[in-house]
C-alpha positions in Angstrom: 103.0 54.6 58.4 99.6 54.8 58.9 97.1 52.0 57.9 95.7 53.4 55.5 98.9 54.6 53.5 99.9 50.5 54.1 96.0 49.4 52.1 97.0 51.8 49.2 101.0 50.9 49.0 99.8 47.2 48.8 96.7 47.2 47.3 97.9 44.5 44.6 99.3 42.3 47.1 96.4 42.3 49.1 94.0 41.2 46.3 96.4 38.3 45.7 95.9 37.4 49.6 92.1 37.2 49.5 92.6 33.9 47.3 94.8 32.0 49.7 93.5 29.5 52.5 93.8 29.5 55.7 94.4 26.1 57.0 94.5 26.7 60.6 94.0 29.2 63.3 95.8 28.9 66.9 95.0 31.2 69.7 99.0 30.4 71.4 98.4 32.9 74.2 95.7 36.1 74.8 94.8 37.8 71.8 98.1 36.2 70.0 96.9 34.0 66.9 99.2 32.2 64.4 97.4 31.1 61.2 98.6 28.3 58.6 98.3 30.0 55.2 98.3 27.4 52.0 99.3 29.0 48.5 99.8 26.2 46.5 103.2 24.3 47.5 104.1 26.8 50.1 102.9 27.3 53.7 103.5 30.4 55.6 102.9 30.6 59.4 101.4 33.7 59.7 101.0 35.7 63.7 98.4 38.3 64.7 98.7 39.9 67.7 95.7 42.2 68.6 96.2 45.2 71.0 92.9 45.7 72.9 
């Protein structure tokens, strides 16, 4: 799947994203994030890992 088939799959999710806050941002090793996403009584730990 390409990115681009992903953005227009989940367009509707993605707008809903936009409006959530991110409470924290750790870097836990190179290019490896995990972020602490609030949406109202739930959290969601959320990890990025970036290929560069």
């Amino acid at each position: 799947m390409t990115l681009t088939t992903f953005l227009k799959e989940h367009q509707a999710k993605l707008k809903t994203t936009q409006k959530l806050v991110v409470r924290d941002l750790d870097e836990t090793s190179k290019n490896v994030f995990v972020a602490y996403v609030d949406e109202n009584a739930k959290s969601y730990d959320v990890q990025l890992i970036l290929d560069s």
